[in-house]
N, C-alpha and C positions, 0 to 999 in steps of 0.2 A: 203597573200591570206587566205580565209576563213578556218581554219582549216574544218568547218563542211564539204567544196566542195570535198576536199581534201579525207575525211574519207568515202563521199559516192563514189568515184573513187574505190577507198581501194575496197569497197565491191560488187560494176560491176566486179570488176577485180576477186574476190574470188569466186562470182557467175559463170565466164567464166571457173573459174578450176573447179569449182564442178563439171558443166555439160559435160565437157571433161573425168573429171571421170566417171562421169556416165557411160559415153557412153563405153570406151572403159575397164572400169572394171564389167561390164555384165560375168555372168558363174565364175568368180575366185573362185580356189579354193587355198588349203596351198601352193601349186607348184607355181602359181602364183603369189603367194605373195612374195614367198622365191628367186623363181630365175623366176620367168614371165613365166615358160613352156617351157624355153631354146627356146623361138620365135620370140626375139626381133632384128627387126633389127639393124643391126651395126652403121647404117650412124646416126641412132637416137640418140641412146646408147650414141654414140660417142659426138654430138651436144650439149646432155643433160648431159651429164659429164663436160665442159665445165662449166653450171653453178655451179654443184654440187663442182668442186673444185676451181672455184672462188668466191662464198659466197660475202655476202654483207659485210665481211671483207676487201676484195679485192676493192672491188666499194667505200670504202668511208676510207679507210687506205693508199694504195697503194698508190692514187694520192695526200693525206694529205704528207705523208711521202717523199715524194720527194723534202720538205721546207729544210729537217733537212738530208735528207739521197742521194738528187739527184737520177739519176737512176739504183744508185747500186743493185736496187733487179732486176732486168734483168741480173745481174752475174747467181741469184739465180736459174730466169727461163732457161738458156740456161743449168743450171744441170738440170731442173723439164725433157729438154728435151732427156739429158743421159739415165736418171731413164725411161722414160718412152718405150725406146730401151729396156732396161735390162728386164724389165716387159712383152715384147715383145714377147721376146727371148728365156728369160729364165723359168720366172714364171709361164705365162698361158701354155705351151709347159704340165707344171705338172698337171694342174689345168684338164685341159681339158683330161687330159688322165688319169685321176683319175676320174673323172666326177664327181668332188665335188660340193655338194651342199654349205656347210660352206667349205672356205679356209683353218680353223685349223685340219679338218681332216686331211689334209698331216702331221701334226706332229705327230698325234695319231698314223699314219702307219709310221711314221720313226723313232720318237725318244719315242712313250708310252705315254699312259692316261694322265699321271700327267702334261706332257706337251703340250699336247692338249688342258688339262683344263686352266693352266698355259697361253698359246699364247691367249686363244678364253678371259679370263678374261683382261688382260692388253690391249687386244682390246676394249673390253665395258670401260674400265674406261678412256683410250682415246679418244674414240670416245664422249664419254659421256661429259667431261669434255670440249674438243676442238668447238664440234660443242653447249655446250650451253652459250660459252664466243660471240660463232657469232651471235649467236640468241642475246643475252643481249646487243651487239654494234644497230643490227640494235633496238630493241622494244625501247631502250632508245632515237634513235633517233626520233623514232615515238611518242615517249612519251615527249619528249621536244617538239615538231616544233608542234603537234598535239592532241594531247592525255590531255594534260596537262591543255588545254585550255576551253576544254570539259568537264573540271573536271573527269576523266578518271583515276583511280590508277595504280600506274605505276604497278602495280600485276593484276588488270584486264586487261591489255593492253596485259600484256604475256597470261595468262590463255584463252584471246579472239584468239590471234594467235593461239597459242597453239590445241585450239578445232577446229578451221579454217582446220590445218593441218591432226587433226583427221579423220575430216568429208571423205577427201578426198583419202587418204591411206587408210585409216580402213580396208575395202573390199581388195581390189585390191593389194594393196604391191607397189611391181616393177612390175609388170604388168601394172599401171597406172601410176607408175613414172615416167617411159620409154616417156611417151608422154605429161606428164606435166611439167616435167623439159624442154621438148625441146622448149615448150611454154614459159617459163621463163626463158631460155637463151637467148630467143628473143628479150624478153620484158629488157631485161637486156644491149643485146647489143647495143637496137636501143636507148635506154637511151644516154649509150656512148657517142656513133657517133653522134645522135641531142644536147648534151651539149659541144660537140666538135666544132661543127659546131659553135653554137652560139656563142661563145667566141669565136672565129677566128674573126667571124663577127663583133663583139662587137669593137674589136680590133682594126679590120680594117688590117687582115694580111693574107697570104696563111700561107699553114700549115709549108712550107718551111721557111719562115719569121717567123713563132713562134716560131722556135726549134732557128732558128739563134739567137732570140734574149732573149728564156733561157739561150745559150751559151754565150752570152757576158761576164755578171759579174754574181756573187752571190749576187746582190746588186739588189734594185729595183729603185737605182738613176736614170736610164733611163729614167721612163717613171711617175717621178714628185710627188714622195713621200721622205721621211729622214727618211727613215727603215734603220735600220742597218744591215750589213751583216748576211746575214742566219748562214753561217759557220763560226762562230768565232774564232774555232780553226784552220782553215786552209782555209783563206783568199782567196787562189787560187783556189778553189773549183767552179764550175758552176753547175746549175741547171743538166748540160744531162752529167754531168759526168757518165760514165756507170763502169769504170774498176778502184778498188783499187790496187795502186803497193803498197802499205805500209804494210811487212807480218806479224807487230804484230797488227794491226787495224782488228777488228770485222769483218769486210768489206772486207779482201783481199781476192782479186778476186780467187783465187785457195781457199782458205776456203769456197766461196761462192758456186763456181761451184759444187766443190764435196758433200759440203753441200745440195745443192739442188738437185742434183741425188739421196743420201740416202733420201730424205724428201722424194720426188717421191718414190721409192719404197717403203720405209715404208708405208705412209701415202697414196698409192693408191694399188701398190702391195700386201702388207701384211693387207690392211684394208679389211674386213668385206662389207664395207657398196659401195665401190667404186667394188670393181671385185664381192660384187651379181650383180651388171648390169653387167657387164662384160662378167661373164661366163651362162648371161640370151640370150646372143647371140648364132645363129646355131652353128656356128663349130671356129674351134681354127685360121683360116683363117681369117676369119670377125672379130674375137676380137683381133688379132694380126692385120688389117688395122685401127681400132678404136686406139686402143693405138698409133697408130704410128699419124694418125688423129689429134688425141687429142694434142701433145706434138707440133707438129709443130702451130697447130693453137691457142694452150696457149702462146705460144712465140711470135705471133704478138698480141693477144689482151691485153696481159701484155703490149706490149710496147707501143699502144695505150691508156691504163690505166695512164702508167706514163706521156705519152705525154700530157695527160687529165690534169692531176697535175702538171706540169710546168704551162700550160695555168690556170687555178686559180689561182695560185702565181701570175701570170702577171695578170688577172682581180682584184684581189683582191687590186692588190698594186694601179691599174687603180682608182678604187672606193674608193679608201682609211679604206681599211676592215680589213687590216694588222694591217696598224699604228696607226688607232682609236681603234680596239677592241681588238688586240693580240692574233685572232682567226688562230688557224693552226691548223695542225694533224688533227686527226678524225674530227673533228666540221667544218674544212675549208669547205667542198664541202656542206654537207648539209644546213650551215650557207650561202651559198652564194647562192646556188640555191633556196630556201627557202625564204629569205629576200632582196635578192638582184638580182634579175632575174625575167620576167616576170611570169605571171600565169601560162601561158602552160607549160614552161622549170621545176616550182614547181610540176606539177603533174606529169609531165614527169620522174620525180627524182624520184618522192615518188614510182610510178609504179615501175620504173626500180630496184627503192631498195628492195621492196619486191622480186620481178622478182630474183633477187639475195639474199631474204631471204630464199626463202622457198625449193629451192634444195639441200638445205643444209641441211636445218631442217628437212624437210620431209624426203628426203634420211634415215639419220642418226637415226630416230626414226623407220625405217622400216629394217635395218639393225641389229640394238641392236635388238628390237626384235626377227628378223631370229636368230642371234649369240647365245641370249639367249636359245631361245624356244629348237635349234637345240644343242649346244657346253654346253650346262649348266644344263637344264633340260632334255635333252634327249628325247624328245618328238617323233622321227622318230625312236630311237629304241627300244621306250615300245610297244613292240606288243598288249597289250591290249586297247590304242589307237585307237580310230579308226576316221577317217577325222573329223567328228563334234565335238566330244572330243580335238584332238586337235585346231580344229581350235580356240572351246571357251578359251583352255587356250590362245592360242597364241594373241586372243582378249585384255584377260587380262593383258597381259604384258605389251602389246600396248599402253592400259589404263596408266599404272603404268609408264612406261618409259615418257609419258608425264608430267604425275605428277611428277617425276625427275627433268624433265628440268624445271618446273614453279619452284622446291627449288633452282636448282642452279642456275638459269635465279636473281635471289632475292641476292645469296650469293653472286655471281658480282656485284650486283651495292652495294650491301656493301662496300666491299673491293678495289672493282677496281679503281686503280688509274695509268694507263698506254697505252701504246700504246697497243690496242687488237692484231694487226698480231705479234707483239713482242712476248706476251704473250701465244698464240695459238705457235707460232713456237716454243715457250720453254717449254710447257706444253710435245708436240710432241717430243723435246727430250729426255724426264724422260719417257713418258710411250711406245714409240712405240720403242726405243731403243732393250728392251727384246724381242721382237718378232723379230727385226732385229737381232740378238745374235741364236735366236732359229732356224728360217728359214735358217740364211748364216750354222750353224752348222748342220742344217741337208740335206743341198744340196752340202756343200763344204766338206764332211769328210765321212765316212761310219761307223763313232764310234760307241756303243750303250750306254745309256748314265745311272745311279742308277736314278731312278723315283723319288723318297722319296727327292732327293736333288732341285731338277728342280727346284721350286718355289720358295725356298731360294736364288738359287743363281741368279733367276730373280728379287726378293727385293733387294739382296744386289747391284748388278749394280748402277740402279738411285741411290743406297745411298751414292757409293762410288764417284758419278758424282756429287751428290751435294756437299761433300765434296772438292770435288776435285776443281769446283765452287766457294765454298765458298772462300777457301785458294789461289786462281789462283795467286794473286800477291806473295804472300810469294813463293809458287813454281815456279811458271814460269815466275816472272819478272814482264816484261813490256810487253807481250805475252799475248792476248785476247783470249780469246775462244769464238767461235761463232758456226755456224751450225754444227760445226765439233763434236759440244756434243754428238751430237745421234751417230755418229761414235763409238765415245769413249765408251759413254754408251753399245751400239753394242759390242763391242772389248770385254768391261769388262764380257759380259754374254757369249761370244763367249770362252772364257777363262774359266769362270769357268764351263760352260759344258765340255768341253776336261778334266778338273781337278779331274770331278766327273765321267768319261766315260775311256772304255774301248776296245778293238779290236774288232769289230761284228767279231764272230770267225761262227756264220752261216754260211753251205753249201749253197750256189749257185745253 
C-alpha cells in the first residue's frame, strides 16, 4: 500500500486529536494540567488508562512474543491484576487522604526531603527511560513500512511525532488526556478485534477452532509449511501454553505472578504519570472502581492480545512468511499486516498503532513535567510564583522533556538490539525497584530514617542487582531470575533504609 495513503490517514487521525483538545482543553489552567481539577470521571480515567498502560509495546511485542514465549505473559497479567487490588486498597486510601498533588509527597511527610527528592528522581528517570524505548518500537516501525519511503529521516519521523504530541498536551495536561487517551484506546481496541476477525476469516476457523489448533503442536506442520519447531528447547511446548511448572526457568509461574503484582504497583501505584490521572478523579471511591476496572479488563485484552499472536503464527505459516523471511517478534504483526494483508487491514494497523502510541507518550511527557515542575523545582512552594510564572516555566519543561525523548528515541536505535517489552520490563526493575524499597518502608515500619544516607542506599540497590545479575549462575546455579528483580532490588533498599533508621521515638 501507498506509503503516501498511509501518512495522510496518520494526519486525519492527529487532526481529530487536535480538535478534541481544543475543545475540551478551553480555560486550563496549572491544576488542569497537573491533576485535571480533581474532575475527571472515573469510567474515563479508567478506559484511557487502558491504553496508557498497554502502549504500542503491547500491540506489536506481546503477540510477536508468543512464537518464542507462548502465552506465558498472562501468568504475568493475572499478577498486573493482584497489584492492581493492592493499589486499591492500600495506595490510593493515602493518596487521597493526603490530597496529593505529586505522589512523592508521602515520602517527604513520612520518611524527609531527601527522600522525597530521592523517589520523585528515580521516577523521572524511569519513566523517562521506559516510555522512550516504546516511543522508538513504534517511530521505527513508522519509519520502516513508511517513512523511509518518503525519504523521511528516521530523526524527523520522531521530532514530527514528538511536536504532534506537543500540539496537543501543551495547554491542557490531564485535563485533555482524560479524553484523548480514551479516543485512542478506542482506536487501539477496535484495531485488535478487526485483525482478529480477519485472520479467523482468512483461515477459515471460529475463534474456538484457532486456539485448538495453536494447541496442537509447536510446529506449523499442520497447515503445509517445514518450519521447525518454535521451542527447540522443549519440543512439548504449544503455542496457548499459559502456566510454567519449571521453578528455575525465567517463566515460572509463581516468579511471574508475583512478578507482575510488584510491576503493577510499582509501575502504576508508585508512578507519577499513571495515579496524576488517577487521583484527577472526585473522590477515593471512583478511583478505587477505576483501579479495580482497570485490572479485570487488562486481563481479558491481554489475552486477546496473545490470542491475536497465535493467529499470525498460524497466518503467517499459511502464507509462507515464517519459512521464507524468518520474520518473528516485533516485525511479525507489522510485517504481515503491512505486506501481507489487504489495504484497509494496513491502515487499520497503522491507526491502531499510533492509537497505542501516543497514550503512552503523551501521558509520560505530561507527568515528568508535573513530577519536575512540582518534586524538583518546587514551583507550588515558591510563593513568589505566581499562576503565569509558573505556568511559563512549566511550558518550558514541557519543551525540554520532548527534546529528551528526540535524544533517547535516537540512542535506541543505536544500541537496540532486543525484544523492546523484555527491555522495558528490565529497565522497570533497576529503576522503579528504589521507590518500591522507599514506599513498602514507609507504609510497612514507623522508623525514621538519616536523610544524608537515603539516595546512597537508593544507588547502591540497582548496583547490588546488577551485580547479583551478572554473577546469577556462579551464585544460584541453574536458578534464573526473572520479574522477581524488582523484588529483590526492593528487598535490597528496603534493607538498607532499616540499616540507616531508627525508632520514630515522636509523641502521638
Amino acid at each position: 500500500m501507498s506509503a503516501g495513503l498511509l501518512f495522510f490517514f496518520i494526519i486525519i487521525y492527529f487532526g481529530i486529536l487536535l480538535g478534541v483538545a481544543k475543545v475540551v482543553g478551553k480555560n486550563s489552567n496549572n491544576m488542569s494540567f497537573f491533576i485535571g481539577n480533581k474532575n475527571s470521571n472515573w469510567m474515563l480515567v479508567a478506559f484511557g488508562m487502558i491504553g496508557t498502560s498497554l502502549s504500542g509495546v503491547t500491540f506489536v511485542s506481546v503477540p510477536g512474543a508468543v512464537g518464542k514465549e507462548a502465552f506465558y505473559y498472562l501468568q504475568i497479567t493475572i499478577g498486573y491484576l493482584i497489584g492492581y487490588l493492592a493499589i486499591a486498597y492500600v495506595l490510593l486510601p493515602i493518596y487521597y487522604k493526603m490530597n496529593l498533588t505529586s505522589i512523592y509527597n508521602y515520602l517527604e511527610t513520612r520518611l524527609g526531603f531527601k527522600a522525597y527528592k530521592t523517589g520523585a528522581s528515580f521516577f523521572i528517570l524511569s519513566r523517562t527511560l521506559g516510555a522512550t524505548a516504546r516511543l522508538y518500537l513504534v517511530v521505527q516501525i513508522l519509519q520502516v513500512f513508511i517513512l523511509d519511503n518518503m525519504g523521511v529521516p528516521f530523526w524527523g519521523t520522531t521530532l514530527v511525532i514528538l511536536a504532534m504530541i506537543l500540539l496537543y498536551t501543551y495547554e491542557g495536561g490531564v485535563k485533555t488526556i482524560v479524553y484523548t487517551d480514551t479516543l485512542q484506546t478506542s482506536g487501539m481496541l477496535l484495531g485488535l478485534l478487526i485483525c482478529s476477525i480477519y485472520i479467523l476469516s482468512q483461515l477459515h476457523l471460529s475463534i474456538f477452532e484457532g486456539f485448538n489448533l495453536m494447541h496442537l503442536k509447536n510446529t506449523f506442520m499442520d497447515i503445509g509449511t517445514k518450519e521447525k519447531p518454535l521451542f527447540v528447547n522443549n519440543p512439548s511446548m504449544h503455542l496457548t501454553d499459559i502456566f510454567n511448572t519449571d521453578v528455575n526457568s525465567k517463566f515460572f509461574f509463581l516468579k511471574q505472578i508475583i512478578g507482575g503484582a510488584f510491576i503493577t504497583i510499582t509501575m502504576t501505584g508508585l508512578d507519577q504519570e499513571m495515579m496524576q490521572k488517577n487521583i484527577s478523579v472526585k473522590n477515593l471511591k471512583d478511583a478505587q472502581k477505576n483501579m479495580i476496572t482497570i485490572g479485570f479488563t487488562m486481563l481479558f485484552v491481554i489475552t486477546l492480545f496473545l490470542f491475536l499472536g497465535g493467529l499470525l503464527y498460524l497466518f503467517a505459516a499459511q502464507n509462507g512468511v515464517v519459512d521464507i523471511h524468518g520474520i518473528v517478534g516485533d516485525k511479525l504483526f507489522p510485517t504481515l499486516a503491512l505486506k501481507h494483508m489487504p489495504p484497509y487491514i494496513s491502515i487499520i494497523f497503522i491507526l491502531a498503532l499510533i492509537s497505542a502510541l501516543f497514550p503512552s507518550a503523551d501521558g509520560a511527557i505530561t507527568a515528568l513535567t508535573s513530577s519536575f515542575c512540582i518534586d524538583i523545582l518546587g514551583i507550588q512552594r515558591n510563593k513568589t510564583l505566581d499562576e503565569a510564572k509558573q505556568k511559563k516555566i512549566r511550558q518550558r519543561v514541557h519543551l525540554g522533556f520532548a527534546f529528551i525523548f528526540l535524544i533517547l528515541v535516537m540512542v535506541f536505535k543505536w544500541i537496540n538490539n532486543t525484544s523492546i517489552i523484555s527491555l522495558i520490563l528490565q529497565i522497570a526493575s533497576y529503576t522503579y525497584g528504589p521507590l518500591l524499597g522507599l514506599f513498602a518502608f514507609g507504609i510497612l515500619t514507623k522508623r525514621s530514617v538519616n536523610n544524608k544516607w537515603v539516595s546512597i542506599i537508593c544507588i547502591l540497590a540497582p548496583i547490588l542487582c546488577y551485580v547479583l545479575e551478572f554473577y546469577q549462575k556462579a551464585i544460584l546455579g541453574d536458578f534464573k531470575i526473572g520479574q522477581e528483580l524488582l523484588i529483590i532490588n526492593g528487598l535490597f533498599t528496603f534493607i538498607g533504609l532499616w540499616l540507616i533508621s531508627s525508632p520514630n521515638t515522636e509523641k502521638k
